[in-house]
C-alpha positions, -999 to +999 in steps of 0.1 A: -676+405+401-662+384+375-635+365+366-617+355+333-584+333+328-564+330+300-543+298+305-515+292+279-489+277+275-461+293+293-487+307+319-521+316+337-533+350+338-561+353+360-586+391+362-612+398+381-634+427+364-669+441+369-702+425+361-721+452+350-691+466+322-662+445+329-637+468+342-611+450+354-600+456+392-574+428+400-552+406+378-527+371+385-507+352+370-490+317+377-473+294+353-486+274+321-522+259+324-523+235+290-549+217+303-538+187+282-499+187+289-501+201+325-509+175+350-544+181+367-529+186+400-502+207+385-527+230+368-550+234+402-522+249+421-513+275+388-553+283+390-555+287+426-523+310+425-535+332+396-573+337+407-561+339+444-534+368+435-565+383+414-590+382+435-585+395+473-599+372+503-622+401+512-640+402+475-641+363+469-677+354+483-689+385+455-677+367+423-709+351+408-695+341+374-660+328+364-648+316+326-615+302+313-594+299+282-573+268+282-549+261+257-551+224+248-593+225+255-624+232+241-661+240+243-669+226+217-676+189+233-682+182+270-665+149+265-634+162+252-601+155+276-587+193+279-619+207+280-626+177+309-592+182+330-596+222+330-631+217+347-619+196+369-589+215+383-607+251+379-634+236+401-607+221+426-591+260+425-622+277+432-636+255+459-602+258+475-601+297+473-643+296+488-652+308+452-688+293+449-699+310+414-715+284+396-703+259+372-668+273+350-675+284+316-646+263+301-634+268+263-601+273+246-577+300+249-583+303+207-623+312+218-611+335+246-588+354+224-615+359+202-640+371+219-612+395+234-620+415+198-639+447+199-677+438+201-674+403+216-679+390+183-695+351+179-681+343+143-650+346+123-614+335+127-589+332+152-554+324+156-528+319+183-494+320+178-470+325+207-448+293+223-478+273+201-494+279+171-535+267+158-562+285+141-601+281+147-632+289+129-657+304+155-690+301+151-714+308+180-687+318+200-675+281+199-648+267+179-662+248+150-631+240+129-596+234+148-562+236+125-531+226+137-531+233+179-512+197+179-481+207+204-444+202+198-445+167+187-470+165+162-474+203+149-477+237+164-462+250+128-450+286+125-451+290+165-421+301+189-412+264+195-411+256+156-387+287+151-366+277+184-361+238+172-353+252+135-326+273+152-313+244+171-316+227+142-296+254+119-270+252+148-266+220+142-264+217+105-240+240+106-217+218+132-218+185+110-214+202+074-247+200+059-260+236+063-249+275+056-231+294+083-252+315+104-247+337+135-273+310+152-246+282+158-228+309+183-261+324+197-281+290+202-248+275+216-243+303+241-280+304+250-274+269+259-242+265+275-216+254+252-177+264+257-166+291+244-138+275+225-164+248+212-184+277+193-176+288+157-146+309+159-135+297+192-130+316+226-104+337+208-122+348+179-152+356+204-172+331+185-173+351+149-188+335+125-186+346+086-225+348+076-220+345+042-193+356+017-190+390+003-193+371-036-225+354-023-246+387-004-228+416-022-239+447-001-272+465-019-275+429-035-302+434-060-337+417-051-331+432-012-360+439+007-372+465+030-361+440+060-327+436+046-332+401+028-307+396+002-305+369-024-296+336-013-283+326-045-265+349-075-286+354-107-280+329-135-267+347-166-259+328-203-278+327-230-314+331-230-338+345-205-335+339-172-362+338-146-360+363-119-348+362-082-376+363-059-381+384-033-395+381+003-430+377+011-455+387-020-471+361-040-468+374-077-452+351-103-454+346-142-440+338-175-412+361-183-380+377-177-380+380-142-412+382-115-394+400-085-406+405-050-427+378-051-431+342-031-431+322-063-408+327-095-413+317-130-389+317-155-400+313-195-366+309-210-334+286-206-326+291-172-350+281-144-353+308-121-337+315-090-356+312-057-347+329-027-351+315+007-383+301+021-404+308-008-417+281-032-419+278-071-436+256-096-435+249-130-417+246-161-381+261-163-384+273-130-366+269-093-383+269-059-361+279-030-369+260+004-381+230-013-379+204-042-376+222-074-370+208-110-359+225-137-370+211-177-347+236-196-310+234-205-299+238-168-315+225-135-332+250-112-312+265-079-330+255-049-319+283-023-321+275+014-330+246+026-342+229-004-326+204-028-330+205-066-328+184-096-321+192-135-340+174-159-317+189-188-283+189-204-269+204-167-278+194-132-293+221-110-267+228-081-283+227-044-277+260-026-274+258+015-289+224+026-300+214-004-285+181-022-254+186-048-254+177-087-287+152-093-293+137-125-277+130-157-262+160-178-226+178-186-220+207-159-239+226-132-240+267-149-228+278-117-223+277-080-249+278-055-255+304-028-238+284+000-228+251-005-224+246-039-194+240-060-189+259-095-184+243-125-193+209-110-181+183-134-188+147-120-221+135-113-230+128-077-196+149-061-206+163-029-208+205-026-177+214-005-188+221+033-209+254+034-185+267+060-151+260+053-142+300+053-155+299+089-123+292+119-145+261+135-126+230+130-140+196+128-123+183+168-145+219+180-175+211+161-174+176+173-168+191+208-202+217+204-227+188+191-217+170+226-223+201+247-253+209+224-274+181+224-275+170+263-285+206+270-316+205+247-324+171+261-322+183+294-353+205+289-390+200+280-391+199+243-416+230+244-384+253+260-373+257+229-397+284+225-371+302+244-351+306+217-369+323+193-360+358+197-323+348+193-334+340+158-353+372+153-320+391+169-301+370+142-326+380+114-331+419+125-291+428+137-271+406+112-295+404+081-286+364+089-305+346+059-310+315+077-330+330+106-348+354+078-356+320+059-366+306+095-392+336+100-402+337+067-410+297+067-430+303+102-448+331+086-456+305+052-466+281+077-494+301+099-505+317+066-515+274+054-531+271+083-554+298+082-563+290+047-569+253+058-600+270+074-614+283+041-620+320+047-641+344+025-630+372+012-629+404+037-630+381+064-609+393+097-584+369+114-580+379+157-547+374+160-529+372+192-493+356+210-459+369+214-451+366+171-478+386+161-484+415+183-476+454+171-437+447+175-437+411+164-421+396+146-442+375+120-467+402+119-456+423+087-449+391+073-480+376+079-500+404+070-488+404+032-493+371+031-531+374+044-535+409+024-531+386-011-560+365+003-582+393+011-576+390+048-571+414+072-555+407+106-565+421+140-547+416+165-554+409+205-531+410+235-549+378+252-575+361+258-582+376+293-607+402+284-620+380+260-629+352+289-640+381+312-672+389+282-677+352+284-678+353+320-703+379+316-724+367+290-728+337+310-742+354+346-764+373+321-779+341+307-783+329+347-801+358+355 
């Protein structure tokens, strides 16, 4: 008998399988085993309970080879902290359950995950994105390049924490007057706790909040995608060319009249072109939605969600929702921005009216959400927020709510730079596994067009268990 553990971050999963062909026979699980934000003595007791639960008293003096997968460890390095804590508290778990198999094969959940492919494989990629998010080159069966992996603080881009803060995030944006209305101010704020007569809408309204106006998302808006994205922003019209409205996902962009359906948008004429959410553009007479953009024509770019923009013409470009007003010297902005912008701006510097003044959430209520809000995200671990996420797929699948499309499409941006941080070659295959990217998930179309226009394909894994069980294998092999 053997046993393999995949220890994430929300929790242990411990199964005991076969020596000769790895059948599994007995599975556990217990809660998270990041072996370098769970205490040692925390993570022995989450071991002990998912091996013991796997593996029956009766069976445990038959186990001759155990191997884990710890998120926040490596095998890369014997020295390395995670790597040093998992051994020590898998050791601890063992002895205490009378499981005397030998040394712990110890390596990363990433590794695990990967060998979890069909054929065990020893090179290639691998990435993880559930509550976390990192991406490793394998080689050897070991990870030889780590990208992001760097927990709630410092990265874990793209993961189910990142799109759970951006929610909380949106939420709040929306409170104070700096970002577009969004069905996640009511959702995050119920998750949460908040009053019902604090949310948007209030207690009599049943929390209602106006997504966007029917001028600014007309229904069958032009540009709309198979996941019902619309445009964030209106096209520009006037004289010249104008550059087209992007689409989501895609990558295709040029000089023009318009470049539709792709991530970046070039416009050759007057008008820069306008981005929609979570995409990026660069270049002359152009926009970029979801970041800076600058536009060299007549009239500033839009920069759609998230993003502000500045005109380096006769007009300023007008920031759509979140982005920064009128910038730079000229006569008038062409035309309002998706949410948050004011038409026909005629003073340099004047603030966009708030993006939600058509929404029933006065200032004393939004006041009164922020202080309900806050304490209750405080009140958690930071990484809880991963709880959250499917609110904002909810928001983006059942009300077509642009900011949580933007969100997903920006976590989808985000785990597509960190794979190609790790240079792949051409017809290389990514193992993909974690809650965002399985058969039903919610990055995974996303992130798959985004791989497809690097010649990537993606394949994807339900954990690392199996994965650690081949490794647990390999390793009485090499014993024996």
């Amino acid at each position: 008998m053997v046993v393999g553990l995949d220890a994430g971050g929300t929790r242990t999963r411990a199964v005991l399988a076969t020596a000769d062909d790895g059948r599994p026979v007995g599975e556990g699980a217990a809660g998270p085993g990041n072996a370098l934000t769970v205490p040692v003595p925390q993570l022995t007791e989450h071991l002990a309970e998912a091996v013991g639960r796997a593996v029956p008293e009766a069976v445990r003096d038959r186990v001759v080879a155990v191997a884990g997968g710890f998120a926040g460890a490596t095998g890369a390095a014997a020295d390395e902290p995670g790597r040093r804590n998992a051994l020590a508290a898998l050791t601890a778990a063992l002895r205490r359950l009378g499981i005397d198999a030998g040394p712990p094969v110890i390596g990363s959940d990433i590794e695990a995950a990967f060998a979890s492919a069909p054929g065990t494989p020893a090179d290639g990629l691998a990435l993880v994105a559930g509550t976390g998010a990192v991406a490793m080159r394998i080689t050897g069966r070991r990870g030889a390049v780590t990208v992001d992996g760097d927990g709630w603080l410092l990265g874990d881009d793209g993961s189910g924490f990142w799109i759970g803060r951006a929610a909380v995030r949106a939420a709040l944006r929306m409170a104070d007057g700096r970002g577009a209305p969004t069905v996640l101010a009511e959702t995050v704020g119920r998750e949460l706790g908040v009053p019902g007569d604090a949310l948007p809408g209030g207690a009599a309204a049943g929390g209602a909040v106006r997504r966007l106006s029917p001028d600014v998302v007309p229904g069958g808006a032009e540009g709309a995608s198979g996941d019902g994205w619309h445009e964030a922003v209106p096209r520009v019209t006037g004289p010249g060319q104008s550059g087209g409205a992007e689409g989501a996902g895609g990558r295709p962009a040029g000089p023009g009249p318009s470049g539709e359906g792709g991530r970046e948008s070039a416009g050759s004429g007057r008008f820069g072109g306008a981005g929609a959410a979570g995409g990026r553009s660069a270049g002359p007479e152009q926009s970029g939605a979801g970041g800076w953009s600058t536009g060299s024509g007549e009239s500033g770019g839009f920069g759609a969600v998230g993003g502000p923009s500045a005109g380096s013409g006769q007009s300023p470009g007008v920031g759509a929702a979140g982005g920064r007003g009128p910038v730079g010297p000229g006569e008038s902005g062409p035309a309002a921005a998706a949410i948050g912008g004011v038409a026909g701006s005629p003073a340099v510097g004047r603030r966009p009216l708030p993006p939600h003044d058509d929404t029933p959430w006065s200032r004393p209520r939004r006041e009164a959400y922020r202080r309900h809000l806050l304490p209750a995200v405080m009140a958690e671990p930071p990484i809880r927020l991963a709880r959250l996420a499917p609110l904002v797929v909810a928001a983006a699948r059942d009300a077509e709510d642009p900011v949580a499309l933007a969100i997903l499409d920006e976590a989808a941006d985000q785990l597509t730079e960190t794979v190609r941080a790790l240079d792949p070659g051409p017809g290389e295959r990514v193992v993909a596994t974690g809650g965002l990217l399985g058969p039903d998930g919610p990055l995974t179309d996303r992130l798959e067009t985004r791989l497809r226009a690097l010649g990537l394909t993606l394949d994807w894994v339900p954990d690392g268990c199996r994965g650690a069980v081949a490794l647990a294998r390999l390793a009485h092999g090499g014993r024996t």
